[in-house]
C-alpha positions in Angstrom: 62.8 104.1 124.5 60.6 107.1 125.7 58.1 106.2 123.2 58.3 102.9 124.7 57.8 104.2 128.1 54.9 105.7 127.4 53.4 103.2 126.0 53.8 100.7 128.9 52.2 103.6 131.0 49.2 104.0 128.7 49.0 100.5 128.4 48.7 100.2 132.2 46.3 102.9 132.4 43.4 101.2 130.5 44.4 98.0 132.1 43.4 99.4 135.0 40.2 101.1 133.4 39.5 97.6 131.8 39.9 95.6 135.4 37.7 98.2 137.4 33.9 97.0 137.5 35.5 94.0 139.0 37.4 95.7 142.1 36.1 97.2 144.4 39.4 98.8 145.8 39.6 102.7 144.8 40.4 103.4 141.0 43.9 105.2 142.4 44.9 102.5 143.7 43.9 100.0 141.1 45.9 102.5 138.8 49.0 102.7 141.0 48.8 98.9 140.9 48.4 98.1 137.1 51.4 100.9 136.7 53.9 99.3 139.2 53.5 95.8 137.0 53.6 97.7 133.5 56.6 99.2 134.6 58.0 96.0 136.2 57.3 94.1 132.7 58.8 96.8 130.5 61.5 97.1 132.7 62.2 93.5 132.4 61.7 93.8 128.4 63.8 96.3 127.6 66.6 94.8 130.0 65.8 91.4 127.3 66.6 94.0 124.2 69.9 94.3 124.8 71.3 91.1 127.4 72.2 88.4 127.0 74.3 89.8 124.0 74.3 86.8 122.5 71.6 84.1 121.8 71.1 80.8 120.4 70.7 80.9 116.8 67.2 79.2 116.8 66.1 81.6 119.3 64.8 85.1 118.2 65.5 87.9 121.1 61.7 89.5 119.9 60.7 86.1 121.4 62.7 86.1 124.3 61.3 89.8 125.0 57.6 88.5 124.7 57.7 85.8 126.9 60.2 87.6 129.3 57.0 89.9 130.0 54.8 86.6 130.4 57.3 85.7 133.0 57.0 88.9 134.4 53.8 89.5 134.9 52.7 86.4 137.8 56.2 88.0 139.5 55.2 91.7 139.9 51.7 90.9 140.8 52.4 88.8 143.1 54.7 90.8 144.5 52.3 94.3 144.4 50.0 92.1 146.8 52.6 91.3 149.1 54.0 94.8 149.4 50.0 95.3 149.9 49.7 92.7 152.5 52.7 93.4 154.6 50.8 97.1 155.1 48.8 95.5 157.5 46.4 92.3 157.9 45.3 90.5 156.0 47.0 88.9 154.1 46.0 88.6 150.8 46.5 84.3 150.9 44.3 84.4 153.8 41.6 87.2 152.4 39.5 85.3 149.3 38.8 88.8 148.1 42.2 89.3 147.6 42.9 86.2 146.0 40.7 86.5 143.8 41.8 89.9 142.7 45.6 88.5 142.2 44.3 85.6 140.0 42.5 87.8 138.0 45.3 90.4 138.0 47.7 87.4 136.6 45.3 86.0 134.2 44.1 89.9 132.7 47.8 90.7 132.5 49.2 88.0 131.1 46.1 88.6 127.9 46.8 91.7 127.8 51.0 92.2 128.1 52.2 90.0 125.6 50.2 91.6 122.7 51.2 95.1 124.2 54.5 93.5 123.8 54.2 92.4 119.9 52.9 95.9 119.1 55.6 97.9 120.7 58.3 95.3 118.8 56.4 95.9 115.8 56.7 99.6 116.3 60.1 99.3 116.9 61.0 96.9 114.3 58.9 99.3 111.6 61.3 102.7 113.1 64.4 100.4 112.5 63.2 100.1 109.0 62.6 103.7 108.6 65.6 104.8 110.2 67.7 101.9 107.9 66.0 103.7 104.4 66.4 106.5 105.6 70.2 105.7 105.8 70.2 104.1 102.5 68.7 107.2 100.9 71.4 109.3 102.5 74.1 107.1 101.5 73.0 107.0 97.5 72.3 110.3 97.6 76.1 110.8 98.6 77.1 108.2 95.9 75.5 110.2 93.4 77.0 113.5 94.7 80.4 111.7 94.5 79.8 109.9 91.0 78.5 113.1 89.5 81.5 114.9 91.1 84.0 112.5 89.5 82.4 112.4 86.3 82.2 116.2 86.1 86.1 116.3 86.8 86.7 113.8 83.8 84.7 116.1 81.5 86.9 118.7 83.0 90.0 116.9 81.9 88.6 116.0 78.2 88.4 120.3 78.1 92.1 120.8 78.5 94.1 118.8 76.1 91.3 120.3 73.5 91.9 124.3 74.7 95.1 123.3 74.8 95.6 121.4 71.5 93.4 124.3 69.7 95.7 127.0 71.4 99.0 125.7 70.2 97.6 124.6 66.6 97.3 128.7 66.0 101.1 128.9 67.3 101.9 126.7 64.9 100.7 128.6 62.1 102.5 131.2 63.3 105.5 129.7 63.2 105.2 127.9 60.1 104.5 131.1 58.4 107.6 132.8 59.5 105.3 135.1 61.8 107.5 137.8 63.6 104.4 137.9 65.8 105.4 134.3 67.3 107.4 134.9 69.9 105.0 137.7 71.2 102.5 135.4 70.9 104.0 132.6 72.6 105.6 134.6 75.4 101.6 135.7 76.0 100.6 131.9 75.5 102.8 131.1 78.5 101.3 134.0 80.6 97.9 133.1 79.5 98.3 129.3 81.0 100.1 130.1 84.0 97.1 131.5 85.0 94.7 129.2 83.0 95.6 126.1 83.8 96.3 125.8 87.8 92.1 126.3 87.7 90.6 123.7 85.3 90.7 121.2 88.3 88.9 123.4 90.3 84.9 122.1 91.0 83.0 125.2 89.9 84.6 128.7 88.6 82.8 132.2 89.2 81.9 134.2 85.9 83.9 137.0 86.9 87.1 134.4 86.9 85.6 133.0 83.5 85.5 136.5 82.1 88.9 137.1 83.2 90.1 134.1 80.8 88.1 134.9 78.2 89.5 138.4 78.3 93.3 137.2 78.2 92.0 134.6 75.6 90.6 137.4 73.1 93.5 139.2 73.6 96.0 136.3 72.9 94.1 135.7 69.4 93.8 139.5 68.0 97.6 139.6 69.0 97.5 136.6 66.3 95.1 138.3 64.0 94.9 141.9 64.6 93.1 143.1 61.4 90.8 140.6 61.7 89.2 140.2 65.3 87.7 142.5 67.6 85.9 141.8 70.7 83.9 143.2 73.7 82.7 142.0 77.0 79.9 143.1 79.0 78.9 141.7 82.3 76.1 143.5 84.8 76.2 144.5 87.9 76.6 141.5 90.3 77.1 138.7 87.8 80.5 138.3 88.7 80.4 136.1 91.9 77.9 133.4 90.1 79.2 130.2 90.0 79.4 128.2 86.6 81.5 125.3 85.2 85.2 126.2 84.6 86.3 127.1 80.9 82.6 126.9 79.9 82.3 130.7 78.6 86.4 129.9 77.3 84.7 126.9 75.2 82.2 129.2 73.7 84.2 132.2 72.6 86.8 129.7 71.4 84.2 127.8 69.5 83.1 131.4 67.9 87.3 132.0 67.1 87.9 128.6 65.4 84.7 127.6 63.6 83.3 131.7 63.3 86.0 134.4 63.0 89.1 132.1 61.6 87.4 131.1 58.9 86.2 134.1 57.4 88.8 135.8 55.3 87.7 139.5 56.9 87.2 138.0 60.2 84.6 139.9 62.2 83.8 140.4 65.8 82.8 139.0 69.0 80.5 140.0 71.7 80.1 138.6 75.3 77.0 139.9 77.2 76.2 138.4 80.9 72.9 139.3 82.0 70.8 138.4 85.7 67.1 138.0 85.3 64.7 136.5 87.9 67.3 135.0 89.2 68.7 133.1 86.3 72.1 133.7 84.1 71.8 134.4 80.6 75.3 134.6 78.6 75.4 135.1 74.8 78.4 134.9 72.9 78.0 136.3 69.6 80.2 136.2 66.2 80.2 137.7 62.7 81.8 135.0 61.8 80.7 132.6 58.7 77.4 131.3 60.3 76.5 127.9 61.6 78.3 125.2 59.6 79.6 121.8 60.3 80.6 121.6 64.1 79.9 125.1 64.7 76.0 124.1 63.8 76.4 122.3 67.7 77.8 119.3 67.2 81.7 119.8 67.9 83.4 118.2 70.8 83.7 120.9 73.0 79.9 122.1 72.9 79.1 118.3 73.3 81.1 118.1 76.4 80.4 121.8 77.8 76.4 120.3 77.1 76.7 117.4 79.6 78.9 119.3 82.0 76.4 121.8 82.9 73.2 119.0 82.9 75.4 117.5 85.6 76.4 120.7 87.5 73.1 121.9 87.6 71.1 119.1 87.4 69.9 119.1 84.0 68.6 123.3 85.1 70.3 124.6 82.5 70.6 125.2 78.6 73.1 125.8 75.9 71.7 126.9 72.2 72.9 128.1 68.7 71.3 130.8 66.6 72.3 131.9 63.5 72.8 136.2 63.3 71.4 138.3 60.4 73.2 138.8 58.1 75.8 136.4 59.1 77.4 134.8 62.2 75.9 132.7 65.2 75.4 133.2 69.0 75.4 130.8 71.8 73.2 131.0 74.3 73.5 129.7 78.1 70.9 129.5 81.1 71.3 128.7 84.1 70.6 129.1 87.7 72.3 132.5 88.9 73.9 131.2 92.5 76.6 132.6 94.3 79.8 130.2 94.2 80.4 129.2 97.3 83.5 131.0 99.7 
């Protein structure tokens, strides 16, 4: 509207600049005149943008709007000269002067307003598109928030019956075997996914959390295989409050357990090092274990899914690889945007 304004005022302006050679009234008041009718005709145009409420169906309200100023043009010009006339004699029907200057007033305005008019419609008309696109880009870019949001919850889901399954297969080894270990192990199983398991629905875990699991985790399998795994964690300074994906370090150090350490018949060891540089997270998880082979060469199901969960959770800024150790084991690598999770 104020952009509107302003142009019906600027409009008016060189209207009057256009109509001066021809007057020979004072360019102020030439002005004042031209202005009173611009005003008049965009008053009457906007009032046409928004009454009746309703039209015909044949009959476009853009069109009403132009010739509504067409109408109003005659109408305020004729009624600037009579407001001018009743100032004092003559008046302008009985001064040919002044006649003249209404007809040509008319005839200039009614040129010059319509196509002001069409301009300021099309103005309008390409804002409304703008403003429309605009609105459609903010509503898809909430779509895709949302679909990425549900899709990174369903990969969330696919992690915990595997953990889970994985978890209770070791159990059941123990139990099989006649383990006097399983019902210490068990009893630490329960703790372990009491606190586990309430925070796989979460959206986003902090590595400090993640550390946390992956620190009852280790613990849970030397408990199961105490000649044969050790472990230790190391995270720097400040790491702890970075957001990542939840159970995404638990999938690696698992991965390193089953495919790495339980295979080998002396076991071997784990390390877990968090590092912040430049402003990026680098994690390595690495095993003595019996090196890359079958799904542990990449391939499994949970570094498949952990892969897609962080392109989507970071927005395909981030990396997950597989080395192979000298003389034997692998590491896994991650890097990713080191951000604070949110409070």
């Amino acid at each position: 509207m104020r952009r509107q304004l302003a142009t019906a005022v600027l409009a008016s302006l060189v209207w009057g600049l256009v109509l001066a050679p021809i007057f020979t009234i004072p360019q102020w008041e030439l002005w004042l005149r031209t202005l009173v009718v611009g005003l008049g005709a965009f008053g009457v145009f906007s009032l046409l943008a928004v009454w009746p409420r309703t039209l015909p169906r044949r009959l476009a309200r853009w069109v009403l709007q132009v010739l509504g100023v067409a109408c109003a043009i005659p109408v305020a010009v004729a009624l600037v000269y009579e407001v001018r006339a009743a100032l004092g004699p003559p008046t302008f029907w009985d001064d040919g002067t002044a006649t003249s200057g209404l007809m040509i007033m008319t005839v200039s305005g009614l040129l010059f307003a319509p196509w002001v008019a069409m301009v300021a419609l099309l103005r309008q008309r390409d804002g409304a598109i703008r403003e429309q696109a605009g609105a459609f880009e903010r509503e898809r870019g909430e779509l895709e928030r949302t679909a990425t949001e549900a899709r990174l919850r369903l990969l969330q889901a696919q992690v915990q019956p595997h953990f889970l399954f994985n978890t209770l297969a070791n159990v059941r080894e123990l139990v099989a075997s006649g383990s006097a270990q399983a019902m210490q192990v068990l009893d630490s199983l329960i703790i372990y996914l009491r606190t586990a398991v309430p925070r796989v629905d979460e959206p986003e875990a902090t590595l400090g959390r993640e550390l946390g699991l992956v620190r009852a985790y280790l613990e849970l399998m030397r408990m199961r295989m105490p000649d044969r795994l050790q472990y230790s964690l190391h995270a720097e300074q400040g790491t702890n409050e970075i957001r990542c994906p939840p159970l995404s370090l638990l999938t690696l150090v698992e991965n390193a357990v089953r495919h790495g350490i339980d295979p080998s018949e002396e076991g071997g060891r784990i390390d877990v090092r968090v590092r912040l540089r430049e402003g990026r997270c680098h994690v390595e998880v690495a095993d003595t274990g019996v090196g890359l082979s079958g799904e542990s060469a990449g391939h499994g199901t949970g570094l498949a899914i952990l892969r897609e969960r962080l392109h989507l959770a970071f927005a395909g800024d981030a990396g997950l690889g597989l080395a192979a150790q000298t003389p034997r084991g692998v590491v896994a690598m991650l890097d990713f945007p080191g951000q604070a999770a949110c409070r």
